[in-house]
C-alpha positions in Angstrom: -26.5 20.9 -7.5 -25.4 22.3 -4.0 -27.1 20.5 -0.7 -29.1 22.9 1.4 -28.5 20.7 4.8 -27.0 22.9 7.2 -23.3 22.9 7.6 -20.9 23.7 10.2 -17.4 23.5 9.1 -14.5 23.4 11.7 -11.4 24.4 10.4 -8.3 23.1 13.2 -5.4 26.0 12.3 -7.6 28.0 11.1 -4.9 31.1 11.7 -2.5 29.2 9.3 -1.1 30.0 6.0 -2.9 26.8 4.0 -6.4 28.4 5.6 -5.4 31.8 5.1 -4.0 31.5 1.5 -6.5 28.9 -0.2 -9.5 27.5 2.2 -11.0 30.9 3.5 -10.6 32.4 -0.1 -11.8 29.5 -1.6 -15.1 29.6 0.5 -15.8 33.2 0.1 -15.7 32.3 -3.4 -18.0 29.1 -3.4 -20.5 32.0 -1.0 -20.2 34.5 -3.9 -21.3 32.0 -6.5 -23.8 31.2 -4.0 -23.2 27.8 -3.9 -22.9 27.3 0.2 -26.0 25.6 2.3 -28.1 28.6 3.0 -27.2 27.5 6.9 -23.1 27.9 7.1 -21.2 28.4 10.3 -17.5 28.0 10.3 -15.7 27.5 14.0 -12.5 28.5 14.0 -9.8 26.6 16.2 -6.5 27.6 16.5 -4.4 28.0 19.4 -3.3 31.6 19.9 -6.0 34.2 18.7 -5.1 37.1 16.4 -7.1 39.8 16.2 -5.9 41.7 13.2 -5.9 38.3 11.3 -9.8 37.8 12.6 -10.2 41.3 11.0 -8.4 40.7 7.7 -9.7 37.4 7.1 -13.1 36.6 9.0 -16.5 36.9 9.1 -19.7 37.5 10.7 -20.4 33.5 9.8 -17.2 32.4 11.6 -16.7 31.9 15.7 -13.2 31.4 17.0 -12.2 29.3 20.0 -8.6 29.0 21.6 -7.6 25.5 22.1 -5.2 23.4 23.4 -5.7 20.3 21.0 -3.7 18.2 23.4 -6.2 18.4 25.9 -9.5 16.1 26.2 -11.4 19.1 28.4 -10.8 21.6 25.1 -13.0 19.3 23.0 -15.6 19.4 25.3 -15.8 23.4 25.0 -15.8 22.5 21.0 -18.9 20.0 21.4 -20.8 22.6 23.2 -20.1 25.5 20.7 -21.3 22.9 17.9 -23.9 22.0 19.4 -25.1 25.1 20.4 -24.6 26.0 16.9 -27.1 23.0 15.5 -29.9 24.5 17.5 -29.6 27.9 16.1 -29.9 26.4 12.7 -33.5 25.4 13.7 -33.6 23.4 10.2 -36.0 19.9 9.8 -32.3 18.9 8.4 -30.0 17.5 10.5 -27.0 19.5 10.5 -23.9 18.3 9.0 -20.5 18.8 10.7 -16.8 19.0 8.8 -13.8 18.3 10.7 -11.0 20.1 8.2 -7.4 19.2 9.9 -5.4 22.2 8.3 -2.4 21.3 10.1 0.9 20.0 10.5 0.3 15.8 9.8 2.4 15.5 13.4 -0.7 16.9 14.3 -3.2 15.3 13.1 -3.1 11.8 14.6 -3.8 13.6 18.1 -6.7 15.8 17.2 -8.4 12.2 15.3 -8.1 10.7 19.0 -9.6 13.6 20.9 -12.5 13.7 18.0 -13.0 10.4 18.7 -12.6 10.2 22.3 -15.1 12.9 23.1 -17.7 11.4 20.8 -17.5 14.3 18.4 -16.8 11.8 15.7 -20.0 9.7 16.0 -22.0 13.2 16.0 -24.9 12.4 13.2 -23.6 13.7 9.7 -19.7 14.1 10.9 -17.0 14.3 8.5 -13.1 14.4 8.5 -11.2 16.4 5.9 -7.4 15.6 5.8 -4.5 17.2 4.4 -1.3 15.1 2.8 0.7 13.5 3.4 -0.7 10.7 4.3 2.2 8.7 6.1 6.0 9.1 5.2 5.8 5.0 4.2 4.0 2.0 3.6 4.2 1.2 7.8 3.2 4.9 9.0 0.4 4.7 6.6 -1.0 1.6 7.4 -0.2 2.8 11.1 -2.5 5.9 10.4 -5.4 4.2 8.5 -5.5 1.7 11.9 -5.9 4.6 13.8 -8.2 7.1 11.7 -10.4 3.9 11.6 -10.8 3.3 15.4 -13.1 6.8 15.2 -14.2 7.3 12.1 -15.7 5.0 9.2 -14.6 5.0 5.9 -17.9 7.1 4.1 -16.8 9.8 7.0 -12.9 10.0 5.4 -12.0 12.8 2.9 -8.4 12.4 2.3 -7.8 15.7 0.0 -5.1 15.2 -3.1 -6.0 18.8 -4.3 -4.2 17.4 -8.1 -7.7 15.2 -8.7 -9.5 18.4 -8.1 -8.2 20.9 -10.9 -10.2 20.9 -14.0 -8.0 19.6 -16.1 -7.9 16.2 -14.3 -11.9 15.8 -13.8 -12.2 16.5 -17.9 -9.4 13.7 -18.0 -12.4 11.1 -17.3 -15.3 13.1 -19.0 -13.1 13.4 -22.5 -12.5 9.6 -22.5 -15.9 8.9 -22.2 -17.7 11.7 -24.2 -15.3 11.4 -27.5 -16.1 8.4 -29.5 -12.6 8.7 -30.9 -10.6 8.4 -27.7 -12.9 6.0 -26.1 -12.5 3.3 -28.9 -8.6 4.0 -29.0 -8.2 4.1 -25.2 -5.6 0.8 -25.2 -2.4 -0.8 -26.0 -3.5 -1.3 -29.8 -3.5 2.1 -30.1 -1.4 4.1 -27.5 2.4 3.5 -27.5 3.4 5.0 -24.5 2.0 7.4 -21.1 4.1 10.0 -19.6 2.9 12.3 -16.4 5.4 15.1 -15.9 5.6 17.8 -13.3 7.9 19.9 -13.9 8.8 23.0 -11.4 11.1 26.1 -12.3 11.7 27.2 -8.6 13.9 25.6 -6.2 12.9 24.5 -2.5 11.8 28.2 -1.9 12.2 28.3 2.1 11.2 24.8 2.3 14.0 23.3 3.4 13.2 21.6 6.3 9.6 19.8 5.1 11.7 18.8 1.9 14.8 17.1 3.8 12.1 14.8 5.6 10.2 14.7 2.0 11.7 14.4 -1.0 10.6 14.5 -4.7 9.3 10.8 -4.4 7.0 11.3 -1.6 6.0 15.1 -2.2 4.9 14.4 -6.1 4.9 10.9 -6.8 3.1 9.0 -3.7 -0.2 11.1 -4.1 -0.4 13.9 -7.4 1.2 11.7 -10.0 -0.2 8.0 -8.8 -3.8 9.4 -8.7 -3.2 10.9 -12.3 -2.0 7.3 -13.6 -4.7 5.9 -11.8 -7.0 7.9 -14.0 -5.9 7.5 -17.4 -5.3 3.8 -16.7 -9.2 2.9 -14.9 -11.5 1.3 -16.6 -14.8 3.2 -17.6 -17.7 1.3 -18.4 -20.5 2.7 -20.3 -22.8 4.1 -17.7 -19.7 4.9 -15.2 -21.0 7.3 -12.6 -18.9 9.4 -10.4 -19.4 8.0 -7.4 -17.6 4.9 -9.2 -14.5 6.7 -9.8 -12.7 5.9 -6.2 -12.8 2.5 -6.7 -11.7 2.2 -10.7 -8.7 4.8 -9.4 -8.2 1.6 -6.6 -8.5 -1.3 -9.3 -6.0 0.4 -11.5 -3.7 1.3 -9.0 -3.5 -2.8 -8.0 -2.5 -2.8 -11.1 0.5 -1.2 -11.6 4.1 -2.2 -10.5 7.5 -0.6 -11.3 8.7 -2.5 -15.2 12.0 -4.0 -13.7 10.5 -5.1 -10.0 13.1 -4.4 -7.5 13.3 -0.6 -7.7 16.4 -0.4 -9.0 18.5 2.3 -10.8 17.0 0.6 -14.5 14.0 1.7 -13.9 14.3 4.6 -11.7 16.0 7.6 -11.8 16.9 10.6 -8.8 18.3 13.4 -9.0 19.5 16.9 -6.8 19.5 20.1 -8.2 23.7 21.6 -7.8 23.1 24.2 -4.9 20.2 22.1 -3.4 22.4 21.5 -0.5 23.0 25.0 0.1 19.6 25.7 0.1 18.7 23.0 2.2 21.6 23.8 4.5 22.8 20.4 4.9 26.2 19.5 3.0 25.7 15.8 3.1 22.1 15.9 1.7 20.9 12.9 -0.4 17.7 13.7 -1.2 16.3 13.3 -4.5 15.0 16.8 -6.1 14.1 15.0 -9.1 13.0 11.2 -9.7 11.5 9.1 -12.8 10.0 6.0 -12.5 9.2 3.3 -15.5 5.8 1.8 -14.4 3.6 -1.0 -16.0 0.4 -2.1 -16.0 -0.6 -5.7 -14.9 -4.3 -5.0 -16.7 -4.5 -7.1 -20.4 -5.7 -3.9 -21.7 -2.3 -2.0 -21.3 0.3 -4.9 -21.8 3.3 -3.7 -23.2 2.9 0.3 -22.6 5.1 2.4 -21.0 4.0 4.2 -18.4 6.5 7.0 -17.2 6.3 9.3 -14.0 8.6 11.9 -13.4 8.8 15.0 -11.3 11.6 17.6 -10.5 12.7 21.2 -9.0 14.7 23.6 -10.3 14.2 22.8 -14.3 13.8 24.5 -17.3 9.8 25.2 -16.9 6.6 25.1 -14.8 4.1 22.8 -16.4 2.1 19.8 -15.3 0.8 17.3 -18.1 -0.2 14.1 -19.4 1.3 12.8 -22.7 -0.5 10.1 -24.5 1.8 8.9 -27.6 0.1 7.3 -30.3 1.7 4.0 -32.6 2.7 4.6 -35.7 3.7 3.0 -39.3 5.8 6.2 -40.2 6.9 9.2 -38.7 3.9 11.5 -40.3 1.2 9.2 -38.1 2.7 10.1 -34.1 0.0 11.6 -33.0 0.3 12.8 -29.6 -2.6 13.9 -26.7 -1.8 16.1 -23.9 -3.4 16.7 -21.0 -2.3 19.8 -19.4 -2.7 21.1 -16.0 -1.1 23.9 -15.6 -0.2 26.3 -16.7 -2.7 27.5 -18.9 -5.3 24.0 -18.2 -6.5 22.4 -21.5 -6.3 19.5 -24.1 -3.9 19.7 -26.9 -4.0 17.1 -29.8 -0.9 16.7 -32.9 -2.1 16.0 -36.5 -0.2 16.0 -39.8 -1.8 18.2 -43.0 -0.2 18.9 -46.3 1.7 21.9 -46.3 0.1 24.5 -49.1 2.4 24.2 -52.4 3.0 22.2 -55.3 4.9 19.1 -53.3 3.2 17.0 -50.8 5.4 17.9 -48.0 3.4 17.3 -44.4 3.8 19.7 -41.2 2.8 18.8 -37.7 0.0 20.8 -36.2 -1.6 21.2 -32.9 -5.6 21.0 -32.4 -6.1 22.8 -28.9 -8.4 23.6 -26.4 -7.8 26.1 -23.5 -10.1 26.7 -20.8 -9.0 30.0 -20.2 -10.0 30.9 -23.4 -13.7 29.7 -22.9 -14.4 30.6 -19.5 -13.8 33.9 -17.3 -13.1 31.5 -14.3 -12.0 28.6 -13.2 -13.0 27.2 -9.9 -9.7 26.8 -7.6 -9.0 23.4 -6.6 -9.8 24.3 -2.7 -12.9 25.0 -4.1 -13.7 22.1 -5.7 -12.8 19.8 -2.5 -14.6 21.7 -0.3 -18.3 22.1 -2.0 -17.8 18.1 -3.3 -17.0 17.2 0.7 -19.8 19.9 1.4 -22.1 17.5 -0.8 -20.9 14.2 0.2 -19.3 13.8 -2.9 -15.9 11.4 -2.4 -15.0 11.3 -6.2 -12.2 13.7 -5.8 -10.6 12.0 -2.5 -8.6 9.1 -2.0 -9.4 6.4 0.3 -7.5 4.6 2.3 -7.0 1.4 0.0 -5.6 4.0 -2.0 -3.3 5.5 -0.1 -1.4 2.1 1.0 -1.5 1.0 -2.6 0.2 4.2 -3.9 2.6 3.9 -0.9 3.3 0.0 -2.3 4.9 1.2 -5.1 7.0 3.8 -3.7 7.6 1.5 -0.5 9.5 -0.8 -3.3 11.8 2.3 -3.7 12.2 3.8 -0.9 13.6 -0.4 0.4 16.0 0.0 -2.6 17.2 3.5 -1.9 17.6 2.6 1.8 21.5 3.1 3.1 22.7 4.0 -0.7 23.0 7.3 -2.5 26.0 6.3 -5.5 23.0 6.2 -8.2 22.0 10.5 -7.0 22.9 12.4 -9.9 23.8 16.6 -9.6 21.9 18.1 -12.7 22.3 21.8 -13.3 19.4 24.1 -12.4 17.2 24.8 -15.4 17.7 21.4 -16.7 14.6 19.3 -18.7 12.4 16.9 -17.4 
């Protein structure tokens, strides 16, 4: 159920292209299905105003202000304008106030400080939206979380992974607890194996420069496919609310540790796409386009149960999934469970039957369910982040013991990588995950 406190979201980059392609359409949405507070204001901040883009894209709920988000004085203009805007409200509900950084994350350490500084972050009811990445390693992260926390607490945080937000990944937790069947089997006596793939047909598309300072590992791994382990691995006791969900994602995160330990080329695997360099207009390039990692699970309940994650660019086809293989005694019993994500979100399930005739000859058959095909609409996954942060609702964030134990594991790679590339393989484009 949506809150009706009065909100006043403040979107910094508000002329950019992630606010102009997902978080103002993803609010006029959220108004349409009239979800909002009845009170809404949106400031605006960016620092060069655009008046055909105000046209195009805003409304008679959003004010604009030019800033210069180095400078202390610029914050004070952006208290007043909030403040003024509280009063209009004229609500016995104290107004709440959403700081969303949609901006470069060179950015975003400065405008933190000046929130903080000018007291704008100890405003009653103030919150802090972030985009990733979170740090580029285990040091700049833990740097970052030092720094976020000398203005803001914790409960204020909402670090935004917008992969925990698609439906597909919030059912993952509702169909392990609302099936009998899955529930009971959710465990190494059952399950022989856990691969999360994300698999992407285009290249870097234009990207070149974030991706040379990125890479497959940190783009995919560090934050979408972690946070997707996290959730098939967690524990979920009987009465296991939502607001739980953070810290099970933490536990089983602690959890987890690459199968051979050093982060060696035994258990992981990189990769560049031929013509990557080209792309990336850099000859010399070593960064990995493609990576797999074997992963374990310290937690009794998954001993001996591989857990795979792999992501790469330029392959044979676009899909994001979740495949839980099943034990078997023969070849007719490998069930298999899939969680996809997109395209096409849903739940797919293998069984054997008899095929019809005279002999008892078996064929494999899928049991599926497609939300597409039950519902006219799915909400967007900006959507989802920003009506759960409008409602105080942090079970589709990370915090930030998250975030530095995600970048634990991938810190244990990125050591092993440093200085070395003889272990990059060139695969062709259109390869298979």
């Amino acid at each position: 159920m949506s809150t009706d406190q009065p909100t006043i979201l403040v979107i910094f980059g508000i002329s950019g292209d992630l606010a102009g392609r997902y978080l103002l359409p993803a609010i006029s949405a959220i108004s349409k299905a009239k979800m909002l507070p009845k009170k809404f204001h949106i400031v605006g901040v960016t620092r060069n105003l655009d008046k055909a883009y105000l046209k195009k894209h805003l409304d008679k709920k959003t004010e604009m202000l030019e800033m210069d988000l180095g400078k202390a004085s610029e914050y004070e203009k952006l208290k007043k304008i909030i403040l003024s805007a509280r009063k209009k409200f004229k609500s016995e509900l104290d107004p709440q106030i959403l700081f969303y950084l949609s901006v470069p994350p060179n950015a975003s350490e400065k405008i933190v400080e000046m929130l903080g500084k000018s007291g704008l972050s100890k405003i009653k009811n103030a919150k802090l939206l972030l985009e990733k990445p979170f740090g580029s390693d285990l040091s700049s992260a833990e740097h970052l979380v030092r720094h976020i926390e000398e203005y803001f607490a914790e409960e204020q945080i909402y670090r935004i992974d917008h992969y925990l937000a698609k439906e597909a990944a919030q059912n993952i937790i509702v169909f392990r607890n609302g099936n009998s069947l899955f529930k009971k089997t959710w465990n190494s006596n059952f399950i022989e194996s856990i691969d999360i793939l994300a698999s992407e047909k285009i290249g870097i598309e234009g990207r070149a420069k974030f991706y040379e300072q990125t890479g497959a590992l940190r783009d995919y791994v560090q934050s979408h496919l972690l946070q997707l382990a996290a959730l098939i691995l967690m524990d979920l006791p009987d009465q296991c609310g939502m607001d739980a969900v953070p810290a099970l994602r933490l536990k089983a995160l602690k959890g987890l540790k690459i199968a051979c330990g050093d982060g060696g080329s035994k258990c992981v695997k990189r990769g560049q796409y031929a013509g990557y360099r080209s792309d990336a207009g850099n000859p010399k390039s070593t960064v990995e386009t493609f990576v797999s990692i074997q992963l374990k699970s310290s937690d009794p309940k998954w001993k001996g149960v591989p857990i795979t994650v792999a992501t790469g660019k330029a392959m044979a086809e676009r899909f994001t999934e979740i495949r839980i293989r099943y034990k078997k005694t023969k070849e007719q019993e490998a069930n298999e469970l899939i969680f996809r994500l997109q395209p096409n979100p849903g739940i797919e399930f293998s069984v054997f039957a008899k095929k019809p005739g005279y002999e008892r000859e078996l064929s494999e058959h899928t049991l599926h369910f497609n939300f597409n095909e039950h519902y006219t609409k799915l909400p967007e996954a900006y959507e989802q982040v920003l009506w759960s942060a409008i409602n105080s609702d942090h079970s589709l964030f990370t915090g930030s013991a998250e975030v530095l134990e995600s970048w634990r594991i991938v810190d244990i790679i990125q050591r092993a990588w440093k200085g070395k590339s003889a272990d990059l393989t060139i695969y062709k484009k259109g390869s298979k995950i």
